[in-house]
C-alpha positions in Angstrom: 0.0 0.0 0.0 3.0 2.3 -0.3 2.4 3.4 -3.7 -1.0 4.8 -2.4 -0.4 7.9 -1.1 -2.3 9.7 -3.6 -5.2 7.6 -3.6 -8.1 9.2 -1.5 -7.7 12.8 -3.4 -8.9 10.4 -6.4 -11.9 9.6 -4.4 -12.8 13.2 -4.1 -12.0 14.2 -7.6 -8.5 15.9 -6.3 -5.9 13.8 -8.1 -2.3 15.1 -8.7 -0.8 13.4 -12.0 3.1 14.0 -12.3 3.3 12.0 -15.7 6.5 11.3 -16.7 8.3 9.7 -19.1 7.9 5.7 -18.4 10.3 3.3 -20.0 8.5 -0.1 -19.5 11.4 -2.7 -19.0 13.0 -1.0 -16.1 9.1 -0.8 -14.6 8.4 -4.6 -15.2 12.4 -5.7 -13.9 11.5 -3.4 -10.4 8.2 -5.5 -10.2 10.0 -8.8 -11.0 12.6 -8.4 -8.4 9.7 -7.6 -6.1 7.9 -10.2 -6.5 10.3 -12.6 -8.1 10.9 -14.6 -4.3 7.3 -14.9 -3.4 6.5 -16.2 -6.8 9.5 -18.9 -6.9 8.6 -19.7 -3.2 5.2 -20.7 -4.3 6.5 -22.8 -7.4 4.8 -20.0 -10.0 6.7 -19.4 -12.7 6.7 -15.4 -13.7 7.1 -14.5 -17.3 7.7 -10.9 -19.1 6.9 -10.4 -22.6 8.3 -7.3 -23.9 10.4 -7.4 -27.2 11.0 -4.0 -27.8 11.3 -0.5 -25.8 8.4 0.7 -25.1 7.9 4.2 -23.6 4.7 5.8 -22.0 4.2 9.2 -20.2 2.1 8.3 -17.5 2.8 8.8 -13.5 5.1 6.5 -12.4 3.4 5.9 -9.0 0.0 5.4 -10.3 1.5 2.9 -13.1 3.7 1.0 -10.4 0.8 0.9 -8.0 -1.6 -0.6 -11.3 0.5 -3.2 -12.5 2.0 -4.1 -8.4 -2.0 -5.2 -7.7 -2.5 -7.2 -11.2 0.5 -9.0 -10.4 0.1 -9.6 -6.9 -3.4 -11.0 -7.5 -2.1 -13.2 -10.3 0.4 -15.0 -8.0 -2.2 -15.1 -5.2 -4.6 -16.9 -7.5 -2.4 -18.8 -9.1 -1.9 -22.6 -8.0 1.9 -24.2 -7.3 3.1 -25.2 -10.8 1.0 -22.5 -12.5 2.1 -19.6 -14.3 1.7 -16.0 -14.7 2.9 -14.3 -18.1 2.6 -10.7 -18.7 1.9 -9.4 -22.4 3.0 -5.8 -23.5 2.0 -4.8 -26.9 1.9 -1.9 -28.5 -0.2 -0.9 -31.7 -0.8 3.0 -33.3 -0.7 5.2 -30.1 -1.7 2.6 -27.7 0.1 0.3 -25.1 -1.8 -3.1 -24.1 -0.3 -4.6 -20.8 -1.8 -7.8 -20.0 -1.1 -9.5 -16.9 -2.7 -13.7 -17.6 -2.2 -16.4 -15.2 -2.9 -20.3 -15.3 -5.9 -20.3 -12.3 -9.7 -20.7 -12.4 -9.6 -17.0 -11.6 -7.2 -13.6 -11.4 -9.6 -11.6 -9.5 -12.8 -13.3 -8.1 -16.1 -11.9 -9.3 -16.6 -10.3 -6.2 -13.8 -8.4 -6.5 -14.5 -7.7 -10.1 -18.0 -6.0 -8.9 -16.4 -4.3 -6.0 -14.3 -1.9 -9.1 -17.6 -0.4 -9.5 -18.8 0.4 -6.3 -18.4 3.8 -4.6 -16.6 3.1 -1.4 -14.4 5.3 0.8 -13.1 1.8 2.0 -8.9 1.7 0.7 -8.3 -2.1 2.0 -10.1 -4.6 -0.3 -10.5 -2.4 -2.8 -7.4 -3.2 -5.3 -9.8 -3.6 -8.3 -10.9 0.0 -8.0 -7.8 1.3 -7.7 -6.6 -0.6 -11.0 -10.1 1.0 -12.6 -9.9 4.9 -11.1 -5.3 4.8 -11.6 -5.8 3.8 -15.3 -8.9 5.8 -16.2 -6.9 8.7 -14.6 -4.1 7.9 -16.7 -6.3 8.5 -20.4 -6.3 4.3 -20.7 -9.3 1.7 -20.0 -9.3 -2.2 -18.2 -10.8 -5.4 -19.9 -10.8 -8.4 -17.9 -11.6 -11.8 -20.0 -12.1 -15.4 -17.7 -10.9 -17.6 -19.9 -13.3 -20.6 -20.1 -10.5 -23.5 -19.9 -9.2 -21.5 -16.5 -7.5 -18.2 -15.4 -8.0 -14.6 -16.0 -6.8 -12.3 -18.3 -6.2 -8.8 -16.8 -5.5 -5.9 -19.8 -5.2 -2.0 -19.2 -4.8 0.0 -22.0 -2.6 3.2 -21.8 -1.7 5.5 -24.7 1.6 5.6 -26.3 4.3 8.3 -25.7 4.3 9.9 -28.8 7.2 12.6 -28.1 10.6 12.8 -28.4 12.7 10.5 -26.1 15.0 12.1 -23.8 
């Protein structure tokens, strides 16, 4: 809950974005290494996908704190032996992340329902925080249950379409 410092102004229409420029690789290695012991401990293989260098202007904190919750519910919903992948494409001016894992489930439904509801309630409420970060940050959120088990978790963010520094 670190990373959520700035969360209740977005609950009263207050939020402070400091986008920046975002290099994706260096993002997904820091969440790796963070997680990378918990998932090995529990026999879950974590995956990146990312073949090229891809760049979005988005705040940092609210992207870290996004992709921190996918990821951390994709390992807790993921059985020993299972695995937990995460896709980054990139086509026109938008930026796909998808975070899939090998479970019945990567958020419950409950949880799923819970992203809609108006609560002033921070704990328990990770979906919503993946819903109001990403909206906040110009992109949307699918989530597909795959029918032969686990979840598929996408946010969609646009593209940095400046110059790099």
């Amino acid at each position: 809950m670190e990373n959520l410092s700035k969360w209740p102004l977005t609950k009263k229409g207050k939020a402070i974005m400091t986008p920046e420029q975002v290099e994706l690789r260096a993002l997904i290695d820091e969440l790796f290494v963070e997680f990378g012991e918990v998932a090995k401990k529990r026999g879950i293989v974590l995956k990146a996908n990312l073949k090229t260098k891809i760049v979005l202007h988005v705040d940092r904190v609210y992207l870290y704190a996004i992709m921190k919750n996918i990821l951390s519910n994709a390992i807790q919903f993921t059985p020993r032996g299972g695995k937990v992948t995460l896709y980054v494409h990139k086509k026109s001016e938008v930026v796909a992340l998808s975070v899939a894992n090998t479970s019945e489930q990567l958020i419950s439904e409950e949880q799923d329902q819970d992203a809609y509801m108006d609560n002033d309630e921070i704990y328990g409420k990770g979906s919503q925080l993946i819903y109001q970060f990403t909206e906040l940050s110009g992109g949307e959120v699918v989530v597909r249950h795959e029918e032969q088990g686990g979840s598929i978790f996408t946010i969609y963010l646009p593209a940095y379409r400046g110059t790099l520094a």
